[in-house]
C-alpha positions in Angstrom: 91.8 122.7 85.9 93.3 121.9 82.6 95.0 118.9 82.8 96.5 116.4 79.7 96.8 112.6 80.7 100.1 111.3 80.1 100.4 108.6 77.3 100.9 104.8 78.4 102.7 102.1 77.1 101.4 98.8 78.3 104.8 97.5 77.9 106.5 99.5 80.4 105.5 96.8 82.7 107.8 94.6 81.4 110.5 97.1 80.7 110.9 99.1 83.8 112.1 95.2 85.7 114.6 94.6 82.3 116.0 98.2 82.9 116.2 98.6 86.4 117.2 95.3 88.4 117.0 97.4 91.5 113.1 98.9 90.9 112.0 96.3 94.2 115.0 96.9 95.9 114.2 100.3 96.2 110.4 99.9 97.0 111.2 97.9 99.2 113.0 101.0 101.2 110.0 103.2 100.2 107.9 100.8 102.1 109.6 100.3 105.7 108.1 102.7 107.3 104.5 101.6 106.4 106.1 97.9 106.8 107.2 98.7 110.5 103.9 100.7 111.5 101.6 97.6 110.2 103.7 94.1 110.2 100.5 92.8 109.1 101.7 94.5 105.2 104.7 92.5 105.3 102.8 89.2 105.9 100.4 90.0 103.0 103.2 91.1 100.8 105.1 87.8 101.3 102.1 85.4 100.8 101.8 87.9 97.7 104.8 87.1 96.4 104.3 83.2 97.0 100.8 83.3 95.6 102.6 85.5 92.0 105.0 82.7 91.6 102.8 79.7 91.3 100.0 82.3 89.5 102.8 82.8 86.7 104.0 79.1 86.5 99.8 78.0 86.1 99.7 81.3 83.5 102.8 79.9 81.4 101.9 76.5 81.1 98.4 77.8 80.0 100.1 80.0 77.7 102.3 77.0 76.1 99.2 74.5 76.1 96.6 77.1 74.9 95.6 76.8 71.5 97.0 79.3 68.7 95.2 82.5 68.8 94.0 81.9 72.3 95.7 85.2 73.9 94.9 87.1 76.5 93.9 90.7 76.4 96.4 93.3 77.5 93.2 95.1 79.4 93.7 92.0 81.9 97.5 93.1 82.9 98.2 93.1 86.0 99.7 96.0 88.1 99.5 97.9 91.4 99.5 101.4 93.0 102.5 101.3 96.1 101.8 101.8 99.4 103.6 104.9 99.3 101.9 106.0 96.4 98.1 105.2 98.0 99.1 107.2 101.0 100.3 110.1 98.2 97.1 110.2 97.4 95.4 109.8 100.6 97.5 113.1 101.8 95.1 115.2 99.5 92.1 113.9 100.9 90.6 114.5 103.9 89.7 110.8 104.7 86.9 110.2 107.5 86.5 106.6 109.0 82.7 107.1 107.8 83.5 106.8 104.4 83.8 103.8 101.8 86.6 103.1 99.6 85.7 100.9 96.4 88.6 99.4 94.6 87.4 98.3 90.8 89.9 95.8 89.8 91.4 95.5 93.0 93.5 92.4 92.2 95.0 90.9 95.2 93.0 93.7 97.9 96.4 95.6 98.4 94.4 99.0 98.3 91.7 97.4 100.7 93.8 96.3 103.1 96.5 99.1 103.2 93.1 101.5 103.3 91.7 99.6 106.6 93.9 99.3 108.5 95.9 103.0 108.7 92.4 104.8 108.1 90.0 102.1 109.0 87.4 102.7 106.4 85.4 100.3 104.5 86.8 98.8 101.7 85.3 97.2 99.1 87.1 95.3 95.8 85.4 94.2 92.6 87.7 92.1 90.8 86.6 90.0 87.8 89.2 87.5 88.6 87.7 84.4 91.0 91.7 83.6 92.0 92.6 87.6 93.1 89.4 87.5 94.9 90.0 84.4 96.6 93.4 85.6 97.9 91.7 88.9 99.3 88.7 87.2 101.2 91.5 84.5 102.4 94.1 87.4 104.0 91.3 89.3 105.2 90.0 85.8 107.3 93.5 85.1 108.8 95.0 88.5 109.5 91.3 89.6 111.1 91.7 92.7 108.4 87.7 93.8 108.1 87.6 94.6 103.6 84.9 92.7 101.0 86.1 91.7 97.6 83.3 90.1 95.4 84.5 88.4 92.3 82.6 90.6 89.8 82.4 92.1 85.9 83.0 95.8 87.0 81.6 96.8 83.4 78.2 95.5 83.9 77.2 94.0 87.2 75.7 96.8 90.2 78.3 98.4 91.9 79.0 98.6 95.5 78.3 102.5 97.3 81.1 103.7 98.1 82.6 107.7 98.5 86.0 107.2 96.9 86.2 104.7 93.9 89.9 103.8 92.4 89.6 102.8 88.5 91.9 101.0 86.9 92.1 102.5 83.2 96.0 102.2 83.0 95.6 99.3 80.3 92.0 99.9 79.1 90.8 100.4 75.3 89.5 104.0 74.4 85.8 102.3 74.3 86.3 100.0 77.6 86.8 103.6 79.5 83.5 105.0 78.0 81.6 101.6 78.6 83.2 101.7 82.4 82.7 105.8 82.5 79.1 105.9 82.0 78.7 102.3 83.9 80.0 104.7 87.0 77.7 107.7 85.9 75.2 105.8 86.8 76.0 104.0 89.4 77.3 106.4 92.1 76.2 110.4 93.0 77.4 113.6 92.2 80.5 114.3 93.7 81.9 111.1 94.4 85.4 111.2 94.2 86.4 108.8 91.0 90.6 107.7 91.0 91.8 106.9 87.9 95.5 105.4 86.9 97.2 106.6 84.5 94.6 107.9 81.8 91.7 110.7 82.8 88.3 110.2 82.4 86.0 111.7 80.0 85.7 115.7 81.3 82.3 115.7 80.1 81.4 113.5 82.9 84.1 113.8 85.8 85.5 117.1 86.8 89.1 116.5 87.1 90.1 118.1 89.8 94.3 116.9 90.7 97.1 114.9 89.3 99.7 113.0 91.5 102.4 111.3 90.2 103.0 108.3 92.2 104.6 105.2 91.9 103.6 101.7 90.8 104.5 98.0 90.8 105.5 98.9 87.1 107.6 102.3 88.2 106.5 105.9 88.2 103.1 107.4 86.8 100.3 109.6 87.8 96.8 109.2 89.3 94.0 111.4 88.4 91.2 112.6 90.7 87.9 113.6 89.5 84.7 114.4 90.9 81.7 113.1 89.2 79.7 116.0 87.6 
């Protein structure tokens, strides 16, 4: 299956909330079915939202006090597949409550958590981030929602096992997806079902085998699933 990745512009993040004022409105109204079936989303999603406005207030007055030429890599940018969009995916896959979902980059555990409770698989997050981590092991103690998170560099430390592993390669460099392509060749067996944002993975290594467009915190995109050759 002949498939061309769509191009990405990391600064659609930013633009998609200047041009439309209504983008979370209308998420919002994707989401109330999922919100209504587990109440325990709209409790993580608020706590989210409290947690984002004191993470950007610590972030700017790094960003003011931070010496010149101190910036942050655009790799680290944060952003995050909907609810409705996960459960796009999860359509197409014939999910079994034996298997193990690994989230690389899984921020704030939205994946985990969304993946637990309406399929109740194992979920695993990676996140190199000790704060996003923290959140995730924190919601997961006082909503009694069974994921892991461990606060790791997804590029070179072991990864968990898991069956189905999400791969955030939306903002990665050309040589950041090799490094974390051939980390994954290695690290998991044939087969396993590799989810990738935005950008597809090399098709010397990963069999690409569907593309969803979904939509994200940022607005619409695709997902790419592969199968590891």
């Amino acid at each position: 299956m002949n498939i061309q990745p769509n191009s990405f512009n990391v600064y659609k993040t930013i633009s998609i909330h200047l041009k439309y004022p209504f983008f979370w409105t209308y998420l919002l109204i994707l989401h109330f079915k999922f919100y209504s079936r587990f109440p325990k989303l709209i409790i993580i999603d608020f706590i989210l939202f409290l947690a984002r406005i004191c993470f950007y207030f610590v972030t700017f007055l790094q960003t003011i006090f931070s010496l010149k030429g101190n910036k942050r890599s655009s790799e680290f940018t944060y952003g995050e597949l909907s609810y409705h969009g996960l459960e796009s995916i999860y359509q197409t896959l014939n999910l079994d409550p034996n298997l193990t979902i690994v989230d690389l980059g899984s921020g704030c555990g939205k994946v985990l958590f969304y993946s637990s409770l309406k399929y109740q698989v194992k979920s695993v997050g990676v996140d190199i981030n000790g704060f996003y981590t923290y959140f995730t092991k924190l919601i997961s103690s006082l909503l009694f929602i069974p994921v892991s998170c461990h606060c790791q560099n997804f590029l070179k430390d072991p990864l968990p096992p898991g069956d189905i592993v999400f791969v955030p390669t939306t903002c990665l460099s050309e040589n950041t997806i090799q490094t974390l392509s051939n980390h994954i060749s290695n690290s998991y067996p044939r087969n396993t079902i590799i989810i990738s944002t935005s950008i597809a993975l090399p098709t010397n290594q990963f069999l690409l085998t569907n593309r969803i467009r979904v939509i994200f915190s940022w607005g619409y995109g695709h997902i790419y699933v592969h199968k590891l050759i």
